[in-house]
C-alpha positions as CSV (number, residue, x, y, z in Angstrom):
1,X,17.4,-9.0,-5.2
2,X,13.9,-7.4,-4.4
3,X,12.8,-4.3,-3.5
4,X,12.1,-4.9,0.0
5,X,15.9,-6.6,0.7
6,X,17.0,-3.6,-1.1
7,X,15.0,-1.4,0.9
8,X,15.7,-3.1,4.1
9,X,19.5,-2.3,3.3
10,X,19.3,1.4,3.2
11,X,20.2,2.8,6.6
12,X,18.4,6.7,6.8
13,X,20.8,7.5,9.2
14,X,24.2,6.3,7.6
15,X,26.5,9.4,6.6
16,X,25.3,8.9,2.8
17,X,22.0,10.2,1.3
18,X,19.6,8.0,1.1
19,X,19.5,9.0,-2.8
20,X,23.0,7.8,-3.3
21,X,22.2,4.6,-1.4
22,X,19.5,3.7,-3.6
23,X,21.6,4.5,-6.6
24,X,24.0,2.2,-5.4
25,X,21.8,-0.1,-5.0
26,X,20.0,0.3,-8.1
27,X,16.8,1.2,-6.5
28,X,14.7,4.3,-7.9
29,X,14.1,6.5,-4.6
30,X,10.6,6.7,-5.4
31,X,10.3,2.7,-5.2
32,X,11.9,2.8,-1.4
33,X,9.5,5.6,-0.1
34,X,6.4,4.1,-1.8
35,X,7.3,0.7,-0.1
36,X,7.3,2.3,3.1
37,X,4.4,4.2,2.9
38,X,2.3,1.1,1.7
39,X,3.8,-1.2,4.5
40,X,1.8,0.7,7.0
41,X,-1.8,-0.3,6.0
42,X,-3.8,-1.0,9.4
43,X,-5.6,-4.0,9.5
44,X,-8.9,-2.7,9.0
45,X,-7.9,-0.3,5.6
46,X,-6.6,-4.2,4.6
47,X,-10.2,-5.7,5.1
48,X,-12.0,-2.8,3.5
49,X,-9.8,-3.3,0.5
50,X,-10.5,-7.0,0.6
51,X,-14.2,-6.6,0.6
52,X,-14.4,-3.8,-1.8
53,X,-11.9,-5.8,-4.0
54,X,-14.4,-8.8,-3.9
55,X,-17.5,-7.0,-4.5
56,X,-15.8,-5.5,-7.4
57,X,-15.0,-8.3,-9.1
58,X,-18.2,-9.7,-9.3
59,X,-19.8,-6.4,-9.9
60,X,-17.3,-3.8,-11.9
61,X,-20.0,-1.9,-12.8
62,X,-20.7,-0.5,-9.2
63,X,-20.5,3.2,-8.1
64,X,-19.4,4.4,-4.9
65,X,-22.9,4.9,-3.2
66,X,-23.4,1.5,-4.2
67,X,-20.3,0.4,-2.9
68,X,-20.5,2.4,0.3
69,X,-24.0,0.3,0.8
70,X,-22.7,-2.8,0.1
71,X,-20.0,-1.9,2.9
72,X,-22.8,-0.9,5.4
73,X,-24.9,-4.0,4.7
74,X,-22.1,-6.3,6.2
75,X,-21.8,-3.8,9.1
76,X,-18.4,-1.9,8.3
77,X,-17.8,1.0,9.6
78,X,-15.7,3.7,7.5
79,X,-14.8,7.0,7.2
């Protein structure tokens, strides 16, 4: 069973913790709040990511100035 089906199967309002659900479930705790906190990327933190990911790979040896012009180059905006 994956994380997310275990995940899916804890129920933050049931009557029992949500620590002993994920122990039942053998689930670290820490593994079903990360999941949930990663879920909610927006759409344009996803594309950054995607661009920054590809620039990186075909130069790792970029700083973050460099990257950050790189980004404006193609016309992203970023805070």
């Amino acid at each position: 069973m994956s994380v997310q089906e275990k995940q899916v199967m804890i129920d933050p309002n049931h009557n029992i913790s949500i620590a002993e659900q994920c122990e039942l479930l053998s689930l670290p705790r820490s593994s079903y709040y990360r999941a949930s906190a990663v879920t909610g990327e927006s759409k344009k933190n996803l594309l950054l990511m995607d661009l920054i990911d590809e620039e990186y790979m075909r130069h790792p040896f970029l700083g973050s100035r460099k990257m950050r012009n790189y980004l404006r180059r193609l016309g992203q905006s970023y805070n």
